[in-house]
C-alpha positions as CSV (number, residue, x, y, z in Angstrom):
1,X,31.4,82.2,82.3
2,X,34.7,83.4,81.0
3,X,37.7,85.1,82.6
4,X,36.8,89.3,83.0
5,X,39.9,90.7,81.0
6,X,42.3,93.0,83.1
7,X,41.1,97.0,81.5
8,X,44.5,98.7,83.7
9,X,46.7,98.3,86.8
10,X,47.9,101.0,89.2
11,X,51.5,100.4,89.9
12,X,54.0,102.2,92.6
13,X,56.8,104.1,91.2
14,X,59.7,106.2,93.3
15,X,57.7,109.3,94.0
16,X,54.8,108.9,91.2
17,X,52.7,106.1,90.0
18,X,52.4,103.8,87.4
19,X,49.6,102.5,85.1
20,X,49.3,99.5,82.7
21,X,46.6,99.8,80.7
22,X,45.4,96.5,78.6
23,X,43.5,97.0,74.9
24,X,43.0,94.1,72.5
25,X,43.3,96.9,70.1
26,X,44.0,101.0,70.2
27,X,40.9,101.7,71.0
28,X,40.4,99.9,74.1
29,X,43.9,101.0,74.9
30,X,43.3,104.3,75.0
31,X,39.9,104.0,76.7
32,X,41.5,101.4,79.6
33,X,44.6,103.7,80.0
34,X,41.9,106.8,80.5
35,X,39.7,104.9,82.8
36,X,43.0,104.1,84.6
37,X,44.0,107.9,85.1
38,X,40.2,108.8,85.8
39,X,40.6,106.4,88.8
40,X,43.7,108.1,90.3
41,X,41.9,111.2,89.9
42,X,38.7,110.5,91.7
43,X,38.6,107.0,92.7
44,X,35.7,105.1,92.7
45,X,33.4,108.4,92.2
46,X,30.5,107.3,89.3
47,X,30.7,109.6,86.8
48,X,28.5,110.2,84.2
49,X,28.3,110.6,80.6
50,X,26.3,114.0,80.3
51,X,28.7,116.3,78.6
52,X,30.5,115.9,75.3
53,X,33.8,117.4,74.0
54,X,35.7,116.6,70.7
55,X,39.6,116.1,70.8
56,X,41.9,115.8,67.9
57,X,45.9,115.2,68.0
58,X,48.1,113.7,65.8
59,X,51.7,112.6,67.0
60,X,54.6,110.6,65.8
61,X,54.3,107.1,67.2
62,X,51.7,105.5,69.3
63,X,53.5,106.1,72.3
64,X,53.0,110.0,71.8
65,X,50.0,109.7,71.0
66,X,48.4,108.0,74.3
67,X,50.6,110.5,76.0
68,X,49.1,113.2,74.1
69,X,45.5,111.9,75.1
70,X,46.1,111.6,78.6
71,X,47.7,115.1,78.9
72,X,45.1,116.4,76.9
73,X,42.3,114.3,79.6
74,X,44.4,115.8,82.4
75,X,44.4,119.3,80.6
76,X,40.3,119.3,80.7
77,X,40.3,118.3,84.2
78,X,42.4,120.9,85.4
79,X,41.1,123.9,83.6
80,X,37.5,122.9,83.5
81,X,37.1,120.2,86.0
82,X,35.8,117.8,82.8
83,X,36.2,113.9,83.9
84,X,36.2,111.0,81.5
85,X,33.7,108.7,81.3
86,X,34.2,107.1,78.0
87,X,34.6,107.6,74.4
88,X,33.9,106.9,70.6
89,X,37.0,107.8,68.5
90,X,36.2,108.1,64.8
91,X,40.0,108.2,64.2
92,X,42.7,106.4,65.8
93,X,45.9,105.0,64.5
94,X,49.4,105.3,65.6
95,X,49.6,108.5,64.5
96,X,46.2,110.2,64.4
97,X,43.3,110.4,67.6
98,X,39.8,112.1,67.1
99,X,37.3,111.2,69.3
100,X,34.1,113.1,71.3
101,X,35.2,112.3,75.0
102,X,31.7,111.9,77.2
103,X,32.1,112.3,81.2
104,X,31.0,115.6,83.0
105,X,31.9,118.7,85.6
106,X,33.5,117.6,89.0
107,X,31.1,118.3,91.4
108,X,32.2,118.3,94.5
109,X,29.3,116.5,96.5
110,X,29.6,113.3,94.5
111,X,33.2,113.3,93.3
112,X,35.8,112.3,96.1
113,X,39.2,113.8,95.1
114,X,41.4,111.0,95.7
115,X,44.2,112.3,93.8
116,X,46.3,115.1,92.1
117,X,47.8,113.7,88.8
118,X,50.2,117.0,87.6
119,X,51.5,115.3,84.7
120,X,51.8,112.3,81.9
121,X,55.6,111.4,81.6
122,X,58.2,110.4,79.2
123,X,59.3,107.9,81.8
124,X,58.9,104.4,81.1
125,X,56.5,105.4,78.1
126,X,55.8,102.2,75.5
127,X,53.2,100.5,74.1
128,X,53.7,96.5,72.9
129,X,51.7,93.9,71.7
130,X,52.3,90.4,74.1
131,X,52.3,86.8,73.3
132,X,48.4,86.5,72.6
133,X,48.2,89.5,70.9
134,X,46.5,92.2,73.5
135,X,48.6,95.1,73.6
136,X,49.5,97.0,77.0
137,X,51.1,100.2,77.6
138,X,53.0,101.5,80.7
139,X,53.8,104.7,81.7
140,X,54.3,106.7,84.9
141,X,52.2,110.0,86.2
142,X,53.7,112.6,88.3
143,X,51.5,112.7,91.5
């Protein structure tokens, strides 16, 4: 049985908090780093993957871009209550993201709040790719 590979880690921060997220390419990057801000939000709350909605954004590095995701993950949750479940991106380089994002409404009887992400920040932002390969991003959240 081989080693389960680390998908994010929650970090402390001054007055926010941190998350690694770990990808052996973009796509489980981007997936991790959501999972990882999906479990700020509402812990260890099941959600499931009834509801689809399509996101497209472009940006000029891949820092910006997983920045842009997450903002855009935090933007549904916030206006609509959406919550992420998981993904299938058709499109994703440095530059470019389009993917149908599967998860479903907050509801309130199974959901726990644990909680209240405001914003992605520039702080810390950077994606790298470490001695075996995997890449790993880090970046801060305003709580």
């Amino acid at each position: 049985m081989g080693r389960k590979r680390l998908r994010y880690k929650i970090f402390e921060h001054t007055a926010d908090v941190g998350l690694y997220a770990y990808g052996s390419g973009l796509e489980e990057l981007f997936a991790n780093a959501a999972a990882g801000l999906m479990s700020l939000v509402v812990g260890t709350s099941e959600i499931a993957a009834v509801e689809e909605t399509p996101i497209s954004l472009e940006a000029g590095s891949a820092e910006e871009l997983l920045r842009a995701w997450l903002a855009e993950l935090l933007y549904f949750y916030n206006a609509e209550g959406k919550l992420f479940a998981g993904a299938e991106f058709t499109t994703l380089t440095d530059t470019r993201l389009e993917a149908v994002v599967q998860g479903e409404t907050l509801d309130p009887a199974r959901h726990e709040v644990a909680c209240e992400v405001k914003a992605v920040t520039w702080h810390g932002l950077r994606v790298e790719r470490g001695k075996k390969g995997r890449l790993r991003a880090a970046l801060v959240l305003d709580v």
